[in-house]
C-alpha positions as CSV (number, residue, x, y, z in Angstrom):
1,X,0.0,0.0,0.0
2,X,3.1,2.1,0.7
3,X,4.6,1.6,-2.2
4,X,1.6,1.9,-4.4
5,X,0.6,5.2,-2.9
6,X,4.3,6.3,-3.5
7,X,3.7,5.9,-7.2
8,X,0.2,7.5,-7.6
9,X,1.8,10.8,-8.2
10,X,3.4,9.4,-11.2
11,X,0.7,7.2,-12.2
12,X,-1.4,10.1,-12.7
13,X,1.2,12.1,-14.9
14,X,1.2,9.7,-16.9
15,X,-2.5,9.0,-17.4
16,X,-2.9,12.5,-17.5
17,X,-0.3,12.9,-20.4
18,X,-1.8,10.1,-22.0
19,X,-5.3,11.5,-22.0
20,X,-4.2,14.6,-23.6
21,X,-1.8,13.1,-26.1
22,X,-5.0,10.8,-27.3
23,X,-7.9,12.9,-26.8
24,X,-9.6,13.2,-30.0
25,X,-6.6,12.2,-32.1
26,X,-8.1,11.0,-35.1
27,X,-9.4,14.5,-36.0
28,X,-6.4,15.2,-37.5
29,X,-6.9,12.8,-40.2
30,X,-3.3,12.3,-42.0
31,X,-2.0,14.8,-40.0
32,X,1.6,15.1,-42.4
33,X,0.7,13.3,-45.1
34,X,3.9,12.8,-46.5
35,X,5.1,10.9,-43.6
36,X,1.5,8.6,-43.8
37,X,1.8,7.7,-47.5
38,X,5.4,6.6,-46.7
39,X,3.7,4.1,-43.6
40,X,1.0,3.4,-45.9
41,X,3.6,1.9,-48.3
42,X,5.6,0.1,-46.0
43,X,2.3,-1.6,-44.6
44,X,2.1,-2.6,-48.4
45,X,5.7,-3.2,-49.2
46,X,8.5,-4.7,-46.6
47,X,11.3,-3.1,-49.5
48,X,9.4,0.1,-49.2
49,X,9.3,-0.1,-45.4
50,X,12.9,-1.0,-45.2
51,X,14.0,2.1,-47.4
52,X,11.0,4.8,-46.2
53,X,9.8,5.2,-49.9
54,X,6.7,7.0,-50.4
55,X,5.2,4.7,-52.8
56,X,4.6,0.7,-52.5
57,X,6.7,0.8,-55.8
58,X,9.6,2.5,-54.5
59,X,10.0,5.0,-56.7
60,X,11.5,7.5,-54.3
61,X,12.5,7.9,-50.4
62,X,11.3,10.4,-47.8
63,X,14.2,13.2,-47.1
64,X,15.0,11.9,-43.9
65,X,16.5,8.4,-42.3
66,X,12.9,6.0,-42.0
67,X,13.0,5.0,-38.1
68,X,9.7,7.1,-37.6
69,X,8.4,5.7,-40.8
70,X,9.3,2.1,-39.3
71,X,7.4,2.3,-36.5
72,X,4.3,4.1,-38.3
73,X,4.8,1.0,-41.1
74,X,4.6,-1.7,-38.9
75,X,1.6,-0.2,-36.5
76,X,-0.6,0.1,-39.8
77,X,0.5,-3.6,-40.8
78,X,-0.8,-4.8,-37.5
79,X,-4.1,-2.3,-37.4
80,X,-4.5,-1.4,-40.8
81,X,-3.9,2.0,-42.7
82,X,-5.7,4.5,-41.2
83,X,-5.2,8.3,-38.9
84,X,-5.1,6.1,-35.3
85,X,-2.7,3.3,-36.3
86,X,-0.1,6.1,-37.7
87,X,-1.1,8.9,-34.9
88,X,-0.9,6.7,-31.8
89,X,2.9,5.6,-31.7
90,X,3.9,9.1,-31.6
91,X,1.1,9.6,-28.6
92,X,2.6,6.6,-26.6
93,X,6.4,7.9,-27.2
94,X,5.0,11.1,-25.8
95,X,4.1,9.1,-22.5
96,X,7.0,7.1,-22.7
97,X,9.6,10.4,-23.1
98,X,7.8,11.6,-19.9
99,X,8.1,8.4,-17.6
100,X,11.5,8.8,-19.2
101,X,12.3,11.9,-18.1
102,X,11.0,11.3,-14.7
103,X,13.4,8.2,-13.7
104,X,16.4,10.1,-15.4
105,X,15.9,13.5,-13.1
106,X,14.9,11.3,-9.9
107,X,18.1,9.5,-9.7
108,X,19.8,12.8,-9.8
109,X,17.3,15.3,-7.9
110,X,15.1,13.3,-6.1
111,X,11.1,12.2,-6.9
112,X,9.7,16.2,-6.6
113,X,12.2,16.8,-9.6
114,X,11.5,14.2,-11.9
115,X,8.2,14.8,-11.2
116,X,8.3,18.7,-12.0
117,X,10.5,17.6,-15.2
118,X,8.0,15.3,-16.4
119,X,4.8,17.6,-16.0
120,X,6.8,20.5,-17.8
121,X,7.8,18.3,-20.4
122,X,4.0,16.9,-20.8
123,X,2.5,20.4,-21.1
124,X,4.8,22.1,-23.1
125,X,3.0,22.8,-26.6
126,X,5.6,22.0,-28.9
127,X,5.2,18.6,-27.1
128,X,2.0,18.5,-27.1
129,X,2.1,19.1,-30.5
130,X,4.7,16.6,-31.6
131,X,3.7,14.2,-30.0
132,X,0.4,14.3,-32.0
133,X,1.4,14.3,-35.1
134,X,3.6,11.8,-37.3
135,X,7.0,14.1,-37.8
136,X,10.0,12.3,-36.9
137,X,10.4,14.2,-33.8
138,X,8.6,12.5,-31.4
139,X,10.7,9.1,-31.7
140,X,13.6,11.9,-32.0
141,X,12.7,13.3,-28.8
142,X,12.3,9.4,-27.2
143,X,15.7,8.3,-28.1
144,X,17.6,11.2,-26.8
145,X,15.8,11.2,-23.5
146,X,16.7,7.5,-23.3
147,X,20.3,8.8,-24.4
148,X,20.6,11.2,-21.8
149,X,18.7,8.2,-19.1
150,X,21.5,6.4,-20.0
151,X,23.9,8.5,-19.4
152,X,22.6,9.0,-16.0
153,X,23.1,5.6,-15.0
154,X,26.4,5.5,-17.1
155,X,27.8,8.5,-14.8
156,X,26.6,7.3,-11.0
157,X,28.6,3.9,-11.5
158,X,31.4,5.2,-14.4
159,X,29.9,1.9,-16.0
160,X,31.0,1.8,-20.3
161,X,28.1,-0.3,-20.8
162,X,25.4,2.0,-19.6
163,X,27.3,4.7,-21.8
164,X,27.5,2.4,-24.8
165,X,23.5,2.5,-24.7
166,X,23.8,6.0,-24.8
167,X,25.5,5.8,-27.9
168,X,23.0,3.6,-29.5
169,X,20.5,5.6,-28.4
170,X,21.8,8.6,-30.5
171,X,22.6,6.3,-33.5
172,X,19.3,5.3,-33.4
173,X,18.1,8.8,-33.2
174,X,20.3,9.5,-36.5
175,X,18.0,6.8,-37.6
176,X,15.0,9.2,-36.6
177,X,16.5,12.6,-37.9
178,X,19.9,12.3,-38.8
179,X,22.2,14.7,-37.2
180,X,19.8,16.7,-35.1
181,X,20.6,13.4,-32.8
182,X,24.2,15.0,-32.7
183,X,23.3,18.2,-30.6
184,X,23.2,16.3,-27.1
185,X,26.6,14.5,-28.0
186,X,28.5,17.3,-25.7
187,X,26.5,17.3,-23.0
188,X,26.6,13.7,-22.7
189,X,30.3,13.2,-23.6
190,X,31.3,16.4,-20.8
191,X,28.9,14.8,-17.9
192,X,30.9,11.4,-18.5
193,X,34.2,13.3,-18.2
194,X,33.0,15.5,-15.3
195,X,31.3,13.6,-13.0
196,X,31.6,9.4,-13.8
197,X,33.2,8.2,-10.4
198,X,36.4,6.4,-12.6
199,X,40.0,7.2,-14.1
200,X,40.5,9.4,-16.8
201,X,42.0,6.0,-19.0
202,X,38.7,4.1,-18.4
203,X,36.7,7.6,-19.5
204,X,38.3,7.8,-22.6
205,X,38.0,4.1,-23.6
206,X,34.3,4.5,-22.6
207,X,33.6,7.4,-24.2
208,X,35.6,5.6,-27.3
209,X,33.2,2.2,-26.8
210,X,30.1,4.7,-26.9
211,X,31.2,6.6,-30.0
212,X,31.8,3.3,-31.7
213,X,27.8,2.4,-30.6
214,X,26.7,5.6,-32.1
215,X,28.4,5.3,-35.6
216,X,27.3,1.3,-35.5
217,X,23.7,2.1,-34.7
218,X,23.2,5.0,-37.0
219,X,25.0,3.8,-39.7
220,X,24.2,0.5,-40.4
221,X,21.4,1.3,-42.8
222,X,23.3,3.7,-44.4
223,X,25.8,1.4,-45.3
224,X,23.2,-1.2,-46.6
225,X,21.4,1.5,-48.7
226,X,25.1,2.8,-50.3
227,X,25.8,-0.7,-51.1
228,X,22.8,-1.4,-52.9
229,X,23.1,-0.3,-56.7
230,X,21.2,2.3,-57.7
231,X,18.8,0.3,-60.0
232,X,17.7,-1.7,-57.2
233,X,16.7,0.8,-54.6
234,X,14.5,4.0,-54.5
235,X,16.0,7.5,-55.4
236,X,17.6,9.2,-51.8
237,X,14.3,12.0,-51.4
238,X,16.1,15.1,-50.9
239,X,19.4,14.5,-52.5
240,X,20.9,15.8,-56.0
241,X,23.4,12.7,-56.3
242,X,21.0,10.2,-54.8
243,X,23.0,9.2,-51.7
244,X,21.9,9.2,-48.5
245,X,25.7,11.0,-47.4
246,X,25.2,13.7,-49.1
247,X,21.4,14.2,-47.9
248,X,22.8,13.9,-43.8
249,X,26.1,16.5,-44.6
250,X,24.0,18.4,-47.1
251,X,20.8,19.0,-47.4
252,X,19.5,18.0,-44.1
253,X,23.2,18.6,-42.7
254,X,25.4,21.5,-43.1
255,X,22.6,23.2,-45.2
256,X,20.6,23.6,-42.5
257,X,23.4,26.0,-40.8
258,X,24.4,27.7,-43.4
259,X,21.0,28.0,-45.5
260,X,23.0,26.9,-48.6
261,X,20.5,23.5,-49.1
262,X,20.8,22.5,-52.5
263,X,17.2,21.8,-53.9
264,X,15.2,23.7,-51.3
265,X,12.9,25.8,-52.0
266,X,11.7,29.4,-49.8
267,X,15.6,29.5,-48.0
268,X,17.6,32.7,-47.7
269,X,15.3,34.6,-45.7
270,X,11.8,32.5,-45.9
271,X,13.3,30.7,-42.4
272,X,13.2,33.8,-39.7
273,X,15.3,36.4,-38.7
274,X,18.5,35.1,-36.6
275,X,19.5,36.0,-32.8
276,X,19.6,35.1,-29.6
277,X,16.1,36.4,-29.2
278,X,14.6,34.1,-32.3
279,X,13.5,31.3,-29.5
280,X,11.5,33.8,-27.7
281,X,9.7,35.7,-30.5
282,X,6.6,35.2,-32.4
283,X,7.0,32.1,-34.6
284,X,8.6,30.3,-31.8
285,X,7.9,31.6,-28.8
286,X,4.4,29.8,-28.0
287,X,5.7,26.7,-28.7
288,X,8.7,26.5,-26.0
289,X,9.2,29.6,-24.4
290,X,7.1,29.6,-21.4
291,X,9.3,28.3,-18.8
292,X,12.5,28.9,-21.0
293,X,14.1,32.0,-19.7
294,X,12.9,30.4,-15.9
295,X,15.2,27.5,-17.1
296,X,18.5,29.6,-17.4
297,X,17.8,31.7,-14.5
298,X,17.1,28.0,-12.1
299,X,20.3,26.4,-14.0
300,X,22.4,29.3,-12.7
301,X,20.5,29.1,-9.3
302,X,20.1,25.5,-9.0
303,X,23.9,24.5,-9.8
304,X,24.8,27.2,-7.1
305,X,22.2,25.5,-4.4
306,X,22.4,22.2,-5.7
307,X,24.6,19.1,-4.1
308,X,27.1,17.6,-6.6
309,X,24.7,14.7,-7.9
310,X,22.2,18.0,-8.7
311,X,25.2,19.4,-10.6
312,X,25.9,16.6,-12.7
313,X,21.9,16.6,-14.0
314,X,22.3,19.9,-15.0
315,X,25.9,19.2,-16.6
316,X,23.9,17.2,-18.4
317,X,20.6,19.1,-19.1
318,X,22.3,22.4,-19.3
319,X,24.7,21.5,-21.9
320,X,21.7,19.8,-24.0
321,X,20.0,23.0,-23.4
322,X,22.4,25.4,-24.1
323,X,24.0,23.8,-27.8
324,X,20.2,23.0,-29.0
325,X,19.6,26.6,-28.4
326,X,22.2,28.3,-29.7
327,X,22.1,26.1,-32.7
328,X,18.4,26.9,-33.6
329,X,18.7,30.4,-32.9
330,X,21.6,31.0,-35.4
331,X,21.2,28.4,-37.9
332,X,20.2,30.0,-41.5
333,X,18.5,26.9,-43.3
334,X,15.1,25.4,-43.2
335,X,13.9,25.6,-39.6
336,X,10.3,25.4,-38.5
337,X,8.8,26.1,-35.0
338,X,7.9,22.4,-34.0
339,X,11.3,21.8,-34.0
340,X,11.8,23.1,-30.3
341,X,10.0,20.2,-28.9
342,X,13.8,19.2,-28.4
343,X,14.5,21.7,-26.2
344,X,11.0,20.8,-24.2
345,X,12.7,18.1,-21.6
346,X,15.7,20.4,-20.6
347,X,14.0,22.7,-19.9
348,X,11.4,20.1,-17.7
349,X,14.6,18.1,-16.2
350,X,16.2,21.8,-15.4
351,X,13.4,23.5,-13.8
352,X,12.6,20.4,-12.0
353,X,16.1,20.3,-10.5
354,X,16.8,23.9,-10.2
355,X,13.5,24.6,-8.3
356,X,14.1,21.7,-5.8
357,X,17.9,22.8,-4.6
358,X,16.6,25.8,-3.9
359,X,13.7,24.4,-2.3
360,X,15.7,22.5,0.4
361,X,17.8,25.7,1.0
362,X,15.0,28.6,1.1
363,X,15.7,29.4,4.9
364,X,18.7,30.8,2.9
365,X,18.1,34.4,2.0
366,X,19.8,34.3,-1.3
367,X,18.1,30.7,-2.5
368,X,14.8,32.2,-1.1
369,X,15.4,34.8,-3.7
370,X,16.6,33.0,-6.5
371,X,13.6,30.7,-6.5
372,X,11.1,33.7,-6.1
373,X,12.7,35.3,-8.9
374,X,12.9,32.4,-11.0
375,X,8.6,32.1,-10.8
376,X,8.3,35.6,-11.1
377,X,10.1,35.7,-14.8
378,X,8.1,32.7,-15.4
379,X,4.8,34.8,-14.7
380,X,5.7,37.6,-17.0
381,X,6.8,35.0,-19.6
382,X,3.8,33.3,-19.4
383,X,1.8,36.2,-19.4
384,X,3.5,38.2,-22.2
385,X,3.0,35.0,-24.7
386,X,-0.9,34.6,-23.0
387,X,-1.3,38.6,-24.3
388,X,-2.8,37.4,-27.7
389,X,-4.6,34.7,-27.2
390,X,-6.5,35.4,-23.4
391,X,-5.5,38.7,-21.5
392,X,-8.4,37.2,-18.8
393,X,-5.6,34.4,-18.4
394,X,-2.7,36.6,-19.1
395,X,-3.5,38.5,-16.1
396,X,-4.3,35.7,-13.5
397,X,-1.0,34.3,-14.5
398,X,0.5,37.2,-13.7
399,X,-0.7,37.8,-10.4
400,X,-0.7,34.2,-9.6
401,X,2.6,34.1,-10.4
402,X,4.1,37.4,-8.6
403,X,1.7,36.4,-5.0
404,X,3.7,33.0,-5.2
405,X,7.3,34.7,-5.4
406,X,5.9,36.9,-2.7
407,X,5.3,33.7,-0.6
408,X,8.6,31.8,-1.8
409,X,10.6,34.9,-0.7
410,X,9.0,34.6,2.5
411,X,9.2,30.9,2.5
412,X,9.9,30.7,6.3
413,X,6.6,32.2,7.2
414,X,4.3,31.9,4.2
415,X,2.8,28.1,4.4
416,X,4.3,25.8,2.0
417,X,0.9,23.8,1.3
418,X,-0.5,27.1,0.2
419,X,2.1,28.8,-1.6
420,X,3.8,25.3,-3.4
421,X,0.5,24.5,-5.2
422,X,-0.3,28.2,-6.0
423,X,3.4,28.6,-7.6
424,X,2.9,25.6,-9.2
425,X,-0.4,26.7,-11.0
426,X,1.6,29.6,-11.9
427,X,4.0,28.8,-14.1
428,X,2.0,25.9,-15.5
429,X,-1.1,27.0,-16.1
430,X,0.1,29.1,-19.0
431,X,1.9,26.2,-21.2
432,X,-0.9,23.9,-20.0
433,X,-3.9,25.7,-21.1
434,X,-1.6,26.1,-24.1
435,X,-1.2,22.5,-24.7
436,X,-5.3,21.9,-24.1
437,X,-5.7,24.6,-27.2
438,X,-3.1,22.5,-29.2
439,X,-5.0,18.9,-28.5
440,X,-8.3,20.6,-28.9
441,X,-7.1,21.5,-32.9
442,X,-6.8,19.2,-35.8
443,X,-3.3,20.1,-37.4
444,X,-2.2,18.8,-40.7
445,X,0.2,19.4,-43.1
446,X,4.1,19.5,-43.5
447,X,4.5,22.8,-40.8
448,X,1.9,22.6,-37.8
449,X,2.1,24.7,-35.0
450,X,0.6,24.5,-31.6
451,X,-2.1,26.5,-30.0
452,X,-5.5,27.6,-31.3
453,X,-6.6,28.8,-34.6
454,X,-5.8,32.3,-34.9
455,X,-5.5,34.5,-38.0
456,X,-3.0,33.2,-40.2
457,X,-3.5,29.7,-40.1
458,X,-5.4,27.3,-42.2
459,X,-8.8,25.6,-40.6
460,X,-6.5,22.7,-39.7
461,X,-4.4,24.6,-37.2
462,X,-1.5,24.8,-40.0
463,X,0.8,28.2,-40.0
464,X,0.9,29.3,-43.3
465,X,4.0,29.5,-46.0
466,X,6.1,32.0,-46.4
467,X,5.4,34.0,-49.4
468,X,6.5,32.4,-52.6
469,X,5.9,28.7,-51.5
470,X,1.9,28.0,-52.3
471,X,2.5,26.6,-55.6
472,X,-1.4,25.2,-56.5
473,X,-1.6,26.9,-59.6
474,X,-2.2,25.0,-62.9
475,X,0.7,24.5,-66.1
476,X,0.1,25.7,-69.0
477,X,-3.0,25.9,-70.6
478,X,-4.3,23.0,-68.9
479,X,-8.0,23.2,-67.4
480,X,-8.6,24.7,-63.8
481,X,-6.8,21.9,-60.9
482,X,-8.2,21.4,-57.0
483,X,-4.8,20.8,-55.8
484,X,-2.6,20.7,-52.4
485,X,0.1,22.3,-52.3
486,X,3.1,22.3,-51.6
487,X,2.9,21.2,-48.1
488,X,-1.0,20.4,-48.1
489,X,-1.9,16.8,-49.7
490,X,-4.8,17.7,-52.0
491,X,-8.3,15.7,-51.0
492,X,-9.5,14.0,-54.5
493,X,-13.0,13.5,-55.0
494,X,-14.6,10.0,-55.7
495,X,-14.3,10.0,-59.8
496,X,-10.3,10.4,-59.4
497,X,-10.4,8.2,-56.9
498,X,-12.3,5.4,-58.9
499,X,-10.4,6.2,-61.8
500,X,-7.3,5.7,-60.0
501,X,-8.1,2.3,-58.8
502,X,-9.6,1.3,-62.1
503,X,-7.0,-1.5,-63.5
504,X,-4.3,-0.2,-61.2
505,X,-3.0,-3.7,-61.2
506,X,-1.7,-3.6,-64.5
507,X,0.7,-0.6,-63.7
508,X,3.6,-0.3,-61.3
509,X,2.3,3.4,-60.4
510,X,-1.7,4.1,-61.0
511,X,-0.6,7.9,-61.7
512,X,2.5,10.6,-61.0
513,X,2.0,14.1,-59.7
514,X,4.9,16.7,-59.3
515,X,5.8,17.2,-55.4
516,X,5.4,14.1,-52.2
517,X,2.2,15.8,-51.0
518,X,0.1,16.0,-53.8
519,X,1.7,12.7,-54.6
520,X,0.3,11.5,-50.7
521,X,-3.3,12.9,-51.1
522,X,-3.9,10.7,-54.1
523,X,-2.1,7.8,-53.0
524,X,-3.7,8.0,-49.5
525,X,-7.2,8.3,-50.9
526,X,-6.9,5.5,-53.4
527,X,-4.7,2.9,-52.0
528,X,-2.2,2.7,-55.0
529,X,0.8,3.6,-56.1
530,X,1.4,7.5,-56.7
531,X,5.1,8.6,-58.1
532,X,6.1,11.7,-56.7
533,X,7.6,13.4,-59.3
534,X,10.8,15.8,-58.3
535,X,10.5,14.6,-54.1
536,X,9.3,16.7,-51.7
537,X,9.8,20.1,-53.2
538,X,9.7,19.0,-56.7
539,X,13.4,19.4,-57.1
540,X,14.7,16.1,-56.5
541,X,16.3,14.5,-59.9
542,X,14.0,11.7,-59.8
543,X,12.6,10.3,-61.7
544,X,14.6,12.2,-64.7
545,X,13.0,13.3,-67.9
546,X,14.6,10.2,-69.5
547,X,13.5,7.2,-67.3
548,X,9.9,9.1,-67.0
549,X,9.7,8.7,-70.4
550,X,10.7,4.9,-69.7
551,X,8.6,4.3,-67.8
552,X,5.6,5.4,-69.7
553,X,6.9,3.5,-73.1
554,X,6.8,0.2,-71.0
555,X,3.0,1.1,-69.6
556,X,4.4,1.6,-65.9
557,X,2.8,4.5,-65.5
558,X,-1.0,5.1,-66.2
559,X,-2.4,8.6,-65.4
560,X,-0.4,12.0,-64.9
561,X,-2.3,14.4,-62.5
562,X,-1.9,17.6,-63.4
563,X,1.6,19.8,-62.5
564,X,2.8,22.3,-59.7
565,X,4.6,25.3,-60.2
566,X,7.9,25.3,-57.8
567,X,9.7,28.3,-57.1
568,X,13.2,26.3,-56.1
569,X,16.0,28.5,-57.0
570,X,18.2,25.4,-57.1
571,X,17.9,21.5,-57.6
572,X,17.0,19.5,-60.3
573,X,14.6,21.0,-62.9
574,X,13.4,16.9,-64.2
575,X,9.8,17.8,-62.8
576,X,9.5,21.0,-64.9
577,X,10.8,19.1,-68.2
578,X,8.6,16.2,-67.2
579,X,5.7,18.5,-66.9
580,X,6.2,20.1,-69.9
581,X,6.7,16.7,-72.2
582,X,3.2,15.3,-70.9
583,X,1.2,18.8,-71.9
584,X,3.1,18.5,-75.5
585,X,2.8,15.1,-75.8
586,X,-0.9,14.0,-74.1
587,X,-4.3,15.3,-73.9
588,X,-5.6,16.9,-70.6
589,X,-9.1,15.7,-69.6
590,X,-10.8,17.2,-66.7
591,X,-12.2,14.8,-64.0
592,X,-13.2,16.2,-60.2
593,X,-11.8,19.6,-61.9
594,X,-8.0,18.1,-62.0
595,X,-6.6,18.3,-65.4
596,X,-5.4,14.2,-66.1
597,X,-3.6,13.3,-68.8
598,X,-3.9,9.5,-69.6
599,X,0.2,8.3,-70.1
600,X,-1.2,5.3,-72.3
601,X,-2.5,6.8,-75.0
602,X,-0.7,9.6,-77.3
603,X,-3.0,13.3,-78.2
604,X,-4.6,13.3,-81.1
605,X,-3.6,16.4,-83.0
């Protein structure tokens, strides 16, 4: 009974977590829908699940390593091809990342910490979000909390095997989203060498074992695709050369840094403004800045009050912190808000551990002060980002927030089972109505965003491009097209749909449409095979004008769906010249107002 009642508290995080990570899930259909034609084929297909192509044909890969698409394969093998079987794995990692969290902190900090860590983490919206949705960053955000668990228990004994496990953890995570995995490497590597209770010889061979793990775990499948010719695999989505190398060191590599991503589309400026502030602004600042500022000011606080297990956590956690940050706010490539659910449990697993060493010293003038301060910035935080959205919120925040640092400055006479729960409220009440909003919204698309519907979104809780990116307009003189575009999967009506399934078995694709997402609405609504022409963002070299035209001599392909105008500076231009051979060569028909041009007969003059 004791024990049980021990873990209630934790028991109900993580049935609260899992409520709101599954609450009406299915609403968002798809959700990305590039990501659920790729599970879709490898439910159909084990060579399609093996490489993460978007087709059952395997005509071309998704940009990025297919763990994710593994794990969303094999759940819609098992329950069949549909929003629950693709959404739920990301909902349990959710859970999982949060019990996760919890253990990690506790061994350091105690149960209070892991506890705070995991709550923070839970309600955080770009969590909430993520954790939703079928990106790769929820099983991203799972392996490198089991990285850092690891870690943990690698550093308390100075075991290599614990720390190996680590490693693999990462490698996996390049598996996930190739070398975003990479940011916690420091943190990890500098705990190790700080605080693991063993000589510096055993460190480095360690440290050397652990390394090994992550280049073995991560790059196992790269090895097997590089050694498969060419002929016999998909095309590498997202690469010029067709080699997954060159898509983890360029595009999705040092491109992302330096903005120079070869075959992108929107760069340069389309991505944000720069500086240290970029984390805390508009785009990004609902989704992870609520407790972030709180976060340095209790890592500064916490590793002054903290006893020396304390300060190897937030070795650990500050260090993740601190690199994931300064690399999202400076990097000039492709970066979207939802990628700061990587920053979500440091900032839990700090404010957890921060909060509770000054907890145990707030007789102490200066950690009574400290902790005070540290909800008080929280408040204002919360309430400055609450502004838009409720200013009836905003302001009890606020004043929530400031009557609770009264009470923690005045810790020794205010009573803790009043002023604990109300600081608590405080600084979570923000994020978590937050959070609520975000589960309460479908979301869909390649770029969702937490929180409610406000001006500038679509009706599915999608931010919207930048200018220059919606490419639904037709080619040429072909009739008026319902398309998607270039980050919304279209939604074909039933005569497309029919026509599409109509004899499909006599063709290796039923029908190829420029871009992965228009490619994914058809192939999601029918059931067969869709090429997508050009990859993601229609720049890919694949297929190239010349096996295109292959492929339609030997009746591979049946129907062409209309085309996409794509405003890539860079990249391959095969999806243009493809486009503009089908419109000389074939006859448009119109059917559910999407101009379809049927690849096995030749226009008539």
């Amino acid at each position: 009974m004791v024990a049980m009642r021990a873990r209630l508290p934790l028991l109900l995080l993580l049935t609260g977590t899992a409520v709101l990570y599954l609450w009406r899930l299915g609403d968002s259909g798809w959700a990305n829908a590039y990501y659920s034609a790729a599970a879709q084929a490898g439910a159909q297909s084990w060579k399609a699940w093996f490489f993460g192509s978007t087709d059952a044909a395997s005509s071309i890969t998704v940009d990025k390593t297919p763990a994710a698409v593994w794990v969303m394969g094999l759940s819609a093998r098992l329950f069949g091809v549909n929003a629950w079987s693709i959404l739920v794995p990301q909902a349990l990692m959710g859970v999982a990342g949060v019990g996760l969290l919890h253990a990690a902190v506790k061994r350091t900090s105690g149960e209070a910490a892991g506890l705070i860590a995991g709550t923070v983490l839970a309600l955080t919206p770009a969590a909430a979000l993520m954790f939703r949705f079928n990106n790769p960053d929820a099983l991203l955000v799972l392996l490198l909390i089991t990285a850092a668990y690891c870690a943990v228990r690698a550093t308390e004994a100075g075991s290599g095997g614990w720390l190996a496990l680590a490693g693999v953890a990462v490698g996996f995570g390049f598996l996930a989203k190739m070398m975003q995995a990479f940011l916690v490497l420091p943190a990890l590597v500098l705990v190790y060498l700080v605080a693991a209770p063993t000589t510096t010889r055993r460190k480095v061979l360690h440290l050397s074992g652990a390394l090994g793990a992550v280049v073995v775990a991560g790059g196992w499948w790269v090895l097997a695709v590089e050694l498969v010719p060419a002929d016999q695999r998909p095309h590498i989505g997202g690469s010029q050369t067709n080699s997954v190398l060159e898509l983890a060191l360029g595009y999705n590599g040092l491109g992302r840094l330096t903005g120079e991503e070869v075959g992108s589309v929107g760069g340069g400026g389309g991505w944000g403004s720069t500086g240290w502030d970029r984390l805390l602004g508009p785009e990004m600042g609902g989704q992870i800045a609520w407790l972030l500022p709180t976060a340095v000011v209790l890592l500064v606080a916490g590793w002054w009050a903290g006893r020396e297990r304390d300060r190897a956590g937030l070795l650990l956690w500050g260090g993740w912190l601190l690199v994931t940050a300064v690399v999202f706010s400076f990097m000039n490539g492709i970066i979207h808000a939802y990628y700061t659910v990587a920053l979500a449990p440091a900032i839990g697993a700090i404010t957890g551990t921060g909060a509770v060493a000054l907890w145990r010293r707030r007789r102490e003038p200066v950690a009574a002060a400290a902790l005070s301060g540290a909800l008080a910035v929280a408040a204002l935080q919360c309430y400055l980002l609450l502004l838009d959205w409720s200013t009836g919120l905003a302001v009890t925040v606020l004043v929530l927030g400031l009557l609770a640092a009264v009470g923690l400055f005045l810790s020794t006479v205010a009573p803790a089972v009043v002023v604990v729960p109300v600081a608590l409220v405080a600084a979570l009440l923000g994020p978590g109505a937050y959070s609520v909003a975000t589960a309460a919204t479908p979301h869909s698309g390649a770029i969702p965003s937490a929180g409610p519907v406000r001006a500038g979104r679509d009706g599915g809780g999608t931010r919207m491009l930048p200018a220059g990116l919606n490419g639904a307009g037709g080619v040429g003189g072909a009739p008026a097209m319902r398309m998607g575009t270039l980050l919304n999967a279209p939604t074909p009506g039933e005569e497309l749909v029919s026509l599409l399934r109509a004899d499909s078995g006599a063709h290796t694709w039923a029908a190829a449409a420029v871009g992965s997402n228009n490619a994914a609405g058809y192939q999601l609504a029918s059931g067969v095979p869709v090429v997508a022409v050009g990859g993601f963002n229609g720049t890919d070299p694949a297929p190239t004008l010349e096996r295109f035209q292959r492929y339609v001599q030997e009746g591979r392909i049946h129907y062409f769906l209309g085309g996409m105008g794509m405003s890539g500076d860079s990249g391959s231009d095969a999806a243009e010249r493809i486009v503009a051979w089908v419109e000389e060569n074939f006859t448009a028909t119109t059917v559910d107002g999407l101009a379809v041009y049927d690849l096995t007969a030749r226009a008539q003059a």
